[in-house]
N, C-alpha and C positions, 0 to 999 in steps of 0.2 A: 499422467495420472492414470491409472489402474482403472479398468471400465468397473471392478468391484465399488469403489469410492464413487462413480460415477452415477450406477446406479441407485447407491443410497441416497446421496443428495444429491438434490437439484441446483446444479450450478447456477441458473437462473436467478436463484437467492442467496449463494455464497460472496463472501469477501473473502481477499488475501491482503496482509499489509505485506507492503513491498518497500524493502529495505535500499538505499539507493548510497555508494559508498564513490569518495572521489578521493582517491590515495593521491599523493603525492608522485608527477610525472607520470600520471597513468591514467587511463581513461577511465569514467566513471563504470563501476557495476552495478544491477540491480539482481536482487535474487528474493525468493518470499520466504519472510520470517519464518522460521521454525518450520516451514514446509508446511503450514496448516491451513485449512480450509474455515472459513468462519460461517457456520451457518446463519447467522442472525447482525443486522449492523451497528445493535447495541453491544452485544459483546466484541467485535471488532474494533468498536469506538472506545470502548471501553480500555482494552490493550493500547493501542494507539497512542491515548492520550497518556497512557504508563510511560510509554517509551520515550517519547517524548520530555516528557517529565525528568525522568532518571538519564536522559542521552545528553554529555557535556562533550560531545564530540561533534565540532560544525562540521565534519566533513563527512556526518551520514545523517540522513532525512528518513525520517518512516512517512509515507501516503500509504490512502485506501486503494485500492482496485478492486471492480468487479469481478467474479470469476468467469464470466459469460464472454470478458474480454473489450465491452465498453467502459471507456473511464466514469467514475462518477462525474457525476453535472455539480460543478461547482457555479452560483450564483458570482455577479459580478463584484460585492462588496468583499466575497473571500475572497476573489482574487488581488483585491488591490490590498487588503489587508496584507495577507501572505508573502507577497509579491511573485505570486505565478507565473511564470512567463514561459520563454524555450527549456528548461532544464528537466519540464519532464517529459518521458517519452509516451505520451501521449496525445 
């Protein structure tokens, strides 16, 4: 990231959704949607649950990530909902 990006926002408050893709005979990828920075985790949430929504392909997962590089803290009833477990690299 461009120290110009950097000094605009404070990553401290940024999200990226992070696209996570598992092709056939290949290890999975992850990379961040559209390369974009979310200042705020209403409008990240917001996108997210689009993608999700419109994504009929089970072999790619959108999650949130902090941009500071801690995962968000998911409580334990989203995990079991979800079913969270080793696949993400977090």
């Amino acid at each position: 990231m461009s120290e110009k990006i950097k000094t605009e926002i404070n990553l401290e408050d940024g999200f990226f959704i992070v696209e996570s893709r598992k092709w056939y005979n290949s290890p999975k990828t992850f990379s961040i949607y559209k390369d974009k920075l979310y200042s705020d985790l209403t409008s990240a949430t917001r996108d997210l649950l689009a993608l999700e929504q419109l994504n009929d392909n089970k072999e790619v997962i959108y999650f949130l990530q902090n941009a500071n590089g801690r995962p968000l803290e998911l409580t334990e009833e989203v995990k079991k909902e979800n079913g969270v477990g080793e696949d993400f690299p977090f």
